[in-house]
N, C-alpha and C positions, 0 to 999 in steps of 0.2 A: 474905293477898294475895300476899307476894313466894314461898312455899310455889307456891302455884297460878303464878305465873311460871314457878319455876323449871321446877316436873313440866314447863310447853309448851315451853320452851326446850330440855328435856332429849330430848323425843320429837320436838321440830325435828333437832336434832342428831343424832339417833341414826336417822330418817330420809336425812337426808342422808349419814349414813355410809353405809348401807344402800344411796340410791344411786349415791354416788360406787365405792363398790367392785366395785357391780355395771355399772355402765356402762363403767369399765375393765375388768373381765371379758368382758362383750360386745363392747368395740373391740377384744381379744382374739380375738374370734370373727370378727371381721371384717376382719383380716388380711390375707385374699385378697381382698378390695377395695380396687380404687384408691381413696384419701380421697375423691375427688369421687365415688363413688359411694357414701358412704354416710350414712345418714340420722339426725342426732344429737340430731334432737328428740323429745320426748317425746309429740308427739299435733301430727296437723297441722292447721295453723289458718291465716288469711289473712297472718300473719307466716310462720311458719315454713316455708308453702308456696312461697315465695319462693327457699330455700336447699334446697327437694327434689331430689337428683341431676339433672342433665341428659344426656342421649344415653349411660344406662346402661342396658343390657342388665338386669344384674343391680343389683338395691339389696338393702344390710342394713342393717338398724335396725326400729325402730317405727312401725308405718303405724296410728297411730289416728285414727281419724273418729269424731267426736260432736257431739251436738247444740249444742255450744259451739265449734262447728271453724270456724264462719262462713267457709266458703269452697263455691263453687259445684259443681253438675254437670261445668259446662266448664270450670273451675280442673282441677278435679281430674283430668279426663281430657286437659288440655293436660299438667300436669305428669307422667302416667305414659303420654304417649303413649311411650316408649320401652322404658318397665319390662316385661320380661316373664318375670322371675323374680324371686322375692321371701323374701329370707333374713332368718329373725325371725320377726314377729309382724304379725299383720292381725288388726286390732278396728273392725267394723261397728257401733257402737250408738245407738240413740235419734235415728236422723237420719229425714228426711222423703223420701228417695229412692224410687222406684220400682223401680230395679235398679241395680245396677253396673257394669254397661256402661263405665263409667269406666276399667276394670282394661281390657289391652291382651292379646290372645290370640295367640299365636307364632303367624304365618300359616303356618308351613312345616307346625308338630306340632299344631296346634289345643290349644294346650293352655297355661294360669299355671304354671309351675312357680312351687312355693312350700316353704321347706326351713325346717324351725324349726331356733332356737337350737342346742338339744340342745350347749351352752356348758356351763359348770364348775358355775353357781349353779342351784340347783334350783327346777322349775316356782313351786313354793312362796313361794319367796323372792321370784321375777320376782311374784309376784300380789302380796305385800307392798307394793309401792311402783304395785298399779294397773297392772300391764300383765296379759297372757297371754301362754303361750308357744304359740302355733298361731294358728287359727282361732275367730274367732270374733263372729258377724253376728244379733246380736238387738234388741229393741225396738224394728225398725224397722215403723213401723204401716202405710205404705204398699206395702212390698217383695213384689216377684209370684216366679213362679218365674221364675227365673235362667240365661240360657244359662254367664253365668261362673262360675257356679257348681260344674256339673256339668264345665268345663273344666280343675279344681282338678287339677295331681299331686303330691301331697305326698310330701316326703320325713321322714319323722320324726325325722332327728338322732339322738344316744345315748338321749334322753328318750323314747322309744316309748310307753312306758306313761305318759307325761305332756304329752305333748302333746295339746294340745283342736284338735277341730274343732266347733264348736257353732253349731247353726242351730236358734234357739229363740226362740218368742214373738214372733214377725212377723205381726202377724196377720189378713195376706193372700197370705201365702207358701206356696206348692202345694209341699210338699219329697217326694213320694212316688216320687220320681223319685231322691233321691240314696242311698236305701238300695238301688237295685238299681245303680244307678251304681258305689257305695263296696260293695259287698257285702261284702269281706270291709277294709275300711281296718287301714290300718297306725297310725291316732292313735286314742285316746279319741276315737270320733263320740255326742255326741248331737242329736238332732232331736225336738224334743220342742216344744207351746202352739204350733205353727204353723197357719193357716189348714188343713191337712192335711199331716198326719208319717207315717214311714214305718209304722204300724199302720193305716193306712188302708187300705181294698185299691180297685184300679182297675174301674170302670164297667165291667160285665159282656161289651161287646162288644169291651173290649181284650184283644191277646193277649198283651201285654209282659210281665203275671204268669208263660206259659210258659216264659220264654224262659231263655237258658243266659247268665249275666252275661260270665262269662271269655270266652267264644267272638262276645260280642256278636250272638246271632242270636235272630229269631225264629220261634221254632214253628210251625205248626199256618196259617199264610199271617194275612194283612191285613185284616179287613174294615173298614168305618168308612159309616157310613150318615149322620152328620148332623155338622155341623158343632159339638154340643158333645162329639165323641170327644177325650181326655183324650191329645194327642200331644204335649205336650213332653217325657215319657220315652221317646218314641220316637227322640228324636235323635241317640243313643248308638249306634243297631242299625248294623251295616255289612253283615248279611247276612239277608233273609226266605226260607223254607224256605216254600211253599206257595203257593193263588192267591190275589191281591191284588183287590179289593174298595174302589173309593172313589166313594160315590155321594151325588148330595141334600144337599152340603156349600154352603158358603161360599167356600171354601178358595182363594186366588190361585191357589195352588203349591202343591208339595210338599214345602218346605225344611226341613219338619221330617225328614224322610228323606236329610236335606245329608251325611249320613255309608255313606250304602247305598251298598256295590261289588258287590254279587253278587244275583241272584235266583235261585231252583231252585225249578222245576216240574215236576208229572205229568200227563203228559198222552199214552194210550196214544196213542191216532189220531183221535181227533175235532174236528173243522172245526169246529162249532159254539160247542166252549167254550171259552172267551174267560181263559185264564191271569191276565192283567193287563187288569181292567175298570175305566175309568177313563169314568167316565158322568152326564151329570146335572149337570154342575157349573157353573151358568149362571157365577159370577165366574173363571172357572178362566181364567190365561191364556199359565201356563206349567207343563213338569212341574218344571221344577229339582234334575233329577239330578245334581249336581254330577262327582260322582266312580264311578257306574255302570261298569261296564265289564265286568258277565258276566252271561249271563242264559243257564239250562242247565235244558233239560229231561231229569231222570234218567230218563226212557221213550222211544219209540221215536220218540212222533208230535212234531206242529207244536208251535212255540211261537207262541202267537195272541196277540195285543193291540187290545183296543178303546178308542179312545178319541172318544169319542160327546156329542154335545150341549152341547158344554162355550161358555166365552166364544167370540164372534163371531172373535176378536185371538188366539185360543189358535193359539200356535204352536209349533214346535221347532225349536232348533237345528242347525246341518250338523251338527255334533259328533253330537247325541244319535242323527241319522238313519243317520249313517254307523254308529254307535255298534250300532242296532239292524239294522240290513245286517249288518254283520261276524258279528252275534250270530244270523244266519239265524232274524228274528221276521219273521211274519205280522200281518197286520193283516185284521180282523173290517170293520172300520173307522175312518176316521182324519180327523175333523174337524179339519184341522189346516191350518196355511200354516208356509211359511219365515219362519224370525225374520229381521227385517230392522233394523237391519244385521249381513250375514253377517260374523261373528267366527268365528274356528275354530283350533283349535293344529294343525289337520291340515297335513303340508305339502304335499298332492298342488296341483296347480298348477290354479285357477278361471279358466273361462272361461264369458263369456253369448255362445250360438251367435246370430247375425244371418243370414249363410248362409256356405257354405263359403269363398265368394272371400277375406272377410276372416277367419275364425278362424285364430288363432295354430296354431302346430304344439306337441307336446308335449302339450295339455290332457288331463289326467285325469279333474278333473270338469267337466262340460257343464251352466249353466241356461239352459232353455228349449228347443223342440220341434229336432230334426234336421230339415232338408232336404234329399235327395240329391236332385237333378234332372238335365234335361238339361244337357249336357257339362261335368255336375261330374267328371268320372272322371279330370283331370287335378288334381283337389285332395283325392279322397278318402285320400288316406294318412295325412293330416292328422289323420285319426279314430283310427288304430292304438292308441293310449294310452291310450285312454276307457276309464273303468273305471267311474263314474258319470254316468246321465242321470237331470237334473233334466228331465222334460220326456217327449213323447212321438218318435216314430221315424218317419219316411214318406218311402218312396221313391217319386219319381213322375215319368213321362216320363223315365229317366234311361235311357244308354246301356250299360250295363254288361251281362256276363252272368252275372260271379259274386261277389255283393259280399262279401266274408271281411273287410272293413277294421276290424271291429268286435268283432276276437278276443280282446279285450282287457275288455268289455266285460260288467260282471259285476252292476249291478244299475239296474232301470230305476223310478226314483220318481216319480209322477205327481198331485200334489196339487189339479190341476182337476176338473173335471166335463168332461171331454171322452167321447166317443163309442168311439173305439178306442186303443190303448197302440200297436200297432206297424202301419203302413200299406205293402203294396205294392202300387202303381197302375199299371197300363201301361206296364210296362216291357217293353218289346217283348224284347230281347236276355234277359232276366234266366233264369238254369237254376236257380240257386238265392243264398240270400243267410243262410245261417247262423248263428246266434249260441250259437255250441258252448258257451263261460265265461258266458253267463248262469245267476246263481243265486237270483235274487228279483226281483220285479217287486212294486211297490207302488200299487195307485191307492185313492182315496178311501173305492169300496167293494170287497168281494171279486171284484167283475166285471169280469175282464180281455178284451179282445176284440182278439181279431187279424183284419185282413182285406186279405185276399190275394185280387185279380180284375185281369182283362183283363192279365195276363200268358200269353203264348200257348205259350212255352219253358218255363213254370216249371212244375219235374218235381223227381222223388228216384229215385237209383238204384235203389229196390224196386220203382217203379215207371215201368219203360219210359217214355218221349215216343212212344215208337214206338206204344205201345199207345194210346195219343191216351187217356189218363185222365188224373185230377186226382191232383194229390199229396198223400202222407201228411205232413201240413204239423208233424204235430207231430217228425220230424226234424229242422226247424229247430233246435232247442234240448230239450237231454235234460228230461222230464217230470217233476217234482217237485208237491210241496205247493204250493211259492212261487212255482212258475212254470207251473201249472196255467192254460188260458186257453181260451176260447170260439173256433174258427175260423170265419170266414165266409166266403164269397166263392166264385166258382166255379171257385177253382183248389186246395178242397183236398176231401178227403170223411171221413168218420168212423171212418175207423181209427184212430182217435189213442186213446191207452191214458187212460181218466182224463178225458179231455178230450172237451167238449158240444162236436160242428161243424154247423153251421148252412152251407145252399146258397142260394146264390140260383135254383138249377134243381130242382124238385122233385124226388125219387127214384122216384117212382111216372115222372116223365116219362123219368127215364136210362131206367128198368129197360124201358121201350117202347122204346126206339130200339134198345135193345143187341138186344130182341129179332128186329126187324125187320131187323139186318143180320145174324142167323142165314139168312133166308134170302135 
């Protein structure tokens, strides 16, 4: 009996050697943290969570959670709301979580920094006394896949070859995403008894298998037909190389695409096909491009965008509108409205036109329709600035003869169901009203109409007044893809390059009269 004492007194002992030397070795490692940042308990629990660092950046020590930790979801994520790097060791096991959402993601990098030990005492010795030196999140029966997971950057310390990252035997954990994430890691990864491991391969309609891990982009463009497409490996992509495809989904948003800045399309010259087809999606009610900001087609033609059928409330942001104006897209069509309320980091200065008497001076962008009327001609200056119309454009009984005030004036959005995009009506004085800086015109569907009548002065230098004909009205504004538009009215005729013009006077009736005053 006292034999059998002594052996347990001898391996408590020699235990505790074990970890008193080691834990002085590791406060060694810990150095470059202020004492209040560091974490000197062995595994955290409703005690110890108590003394977890406060308003540190960085913590070192041991961060183990287990099924004997009896501390909560919101314990846990109160006490590391600050943490967002993490030196030492992290050990997930045997808990009943769903994710770890708990863990706090640099809002600036997107990203846990987490640095192992890589201290004097070897991985070996650290496992002797029940720790790890890395990563390491298994037996967790509930755990799904993980956005913080994939947000991991590990630095390996001296121990390269010993440090673990282990994500194994969760099993309802989707990990097929971290071996294209982690492609080439810098620690011992394994991933193995998951719900699906990186041997699994992706649903035959993803294309994230092609894609190039270092450069983050994907191949061969997007397609996605139903709402069980396999997208949380897509959240990594910052860049899609093709046409994009999302139809017949569930899907709110797009947020699984929260990291896309670039798209690149082909498209020689065809009106018809539709680049970015966004269709079908009766719950849709945002795109949530967060950080977008280039969209290049490497050929000649249009860059087209549809977005069709989607929720009733599907809207988009100034940001994202302005976003695709700069970016010279097309739209097919655009089931869409303005998100309300307008937020935007843009600084061009917002104005809702009511009519000219009272609009501010200065505005850039305009919501809602233009009025120029009679004896507005002492406030049109007002307009010089516009560079965005939310809204449509109509001049009507207004005094003027050449209205230029709108030089400035570079893309017109029109998210109603209205009739015509740009109006001029009876303007007796009017010779011309130009919009040279226009470069895209946007309404609901591809159909844009202009109509120009009962102007009696309004002419183009190619063609005479003198000659009492109608004007070549598509001099107003140079003829493009985006600013291609239907003319009507009987102040213009169908010379226009590109461009369907429709008369209110038939042509069979001109081509009589012109005859008639031959003789």
């Amino acid at each position: 009996m006292n034999s059998l004492f002594n052996f347990l007194f001898y391996l408590a002992l020699s235990f505790l050697a074990i970890s008193a030397d080691f834990m002085r070795d590791e406060l060694k490692h810990c150095e470059s943290h202020e004492l209040k940042c560091i974490f000197k308990h062995p595994e955290i629990n409703s005690k110890t969570i108590k003394e977890f660092p406060k308003n540190c950046r960085s913590v070192c020590g041991f961060l183990k959670i287990t099924d004997n930790s009896d501390v909560t979801y919101s314990q846990l994520k109160k006490a590391f709301k600050s943490m967002l790097e993490i030196h030492g060791s992290l050990t997930i096991v045997n808990t009943n979580f769903t994710d770890i959402q708990f863990l706090s993601i640099d809002p600036i990098f997107d990203i846990l920094n987490f640095a192992s030990y890589g201290g004097k005492v070897p991985s070996s010795e650290i496992r002797k006394i029940g720790f790890s030196d890395g990563i390491v999140i298994s037996n967790n029966s509930f755990l799904t896949a993980d956005n913080v997971i994939r947000d991991f950057y590990i630095f390996p310390g001296i121990n390269e070859n010993e440090c673990q990252f282990r994500i194994e035997n969760n099993g309802m954990f989707d990990g097929r995403f971290i071996c294209d994430f982690y492609s080439s890691p810098p620690v011992n990864m394994t991933v193995k008894n998951n719900l699906k491991d990186c041997t699994d391969k992706y649903p035959p309609t993803t294309t994230a298998a092609t894609t190039t891990v270092d450069s983050k982009v994907i191949l061969n463009g997007l397609n996605i037909s139903d709402s069980t497409f396999y997208t949380f490996g897509l959240e990594m992509y910052e860049v899609i190389d093709g046409t994009i495809e999302i139809q017949n989904t569930k899907y709110e948003d797009l947020s699984f695409l929260r990291k896309l800045t670039m798209i690149t399309v082909q498209n020689t010259a065809s009106p018809e096909m539709s680049n970015i087809n966004i269709h079908d999606n009766n719950d849709m009610k945002r795109l949530n491009f967060p950080v977008l900001e280039e969209i290049v087609n490497t050929e000649m033609g249009p860059i087209i965008i549809n977005l069709e059928n989607l929720h009733p409330d599907f809207c988009l942001t100034l940001d994202e509108i302005i976003m695709f104006m700069e970016q010279k897209v097309s739209f097919r069509r655009i089931d869409a409205k303005l998100c309300e309320p307008i937020t935007t980091v843009d600084p061009r200065k917002r104005c809702t036109f009511y009519n000219l008497t009272f609009l501010e001076s200065g505005c850039q962008v305009i919501f809602e329709d233009i009025l120029i009327t009679y004896e507005d001609d002492r406030f049109v200056e007002k307009l010089t600035e516009v560079e965005f119309l939310f809204g449509t454009l109509k001049m009507e009984n207004a005094t003027l003869e050449i209205m230029n005030y709108l030089y400035n004036l570079k893309y017109i959005v029109n998210l109603k169901e209205t009739q015509y995009i740009i109006q001029y009506l009876s303007n007796n004085n009017l010779v011309a009203a130009p919009l040279r800086n226009l470069d895209n015109i946007v309404t609901k569907s591809q159909t844009k109409t202009v109509f120009i009548q009962g102007n009696p002065n309004y002419a183009d230098s190619v063609l005479p007044r003198a000659m009492n004909k109608p004007a070549d009205c598509s001099m107003m504004m140079e003829t493009t893809f985006r600013t291609t538009v239907d003319y009507v009215g009987e102040n213009c005729v169908a010379e226009n390059s590109g461009i369907v013009a429709r008369h209110t006077i038939p042509v069979i009736f001109v081509l009589v009269v012109c005859a008639l005053e031959l003789f």
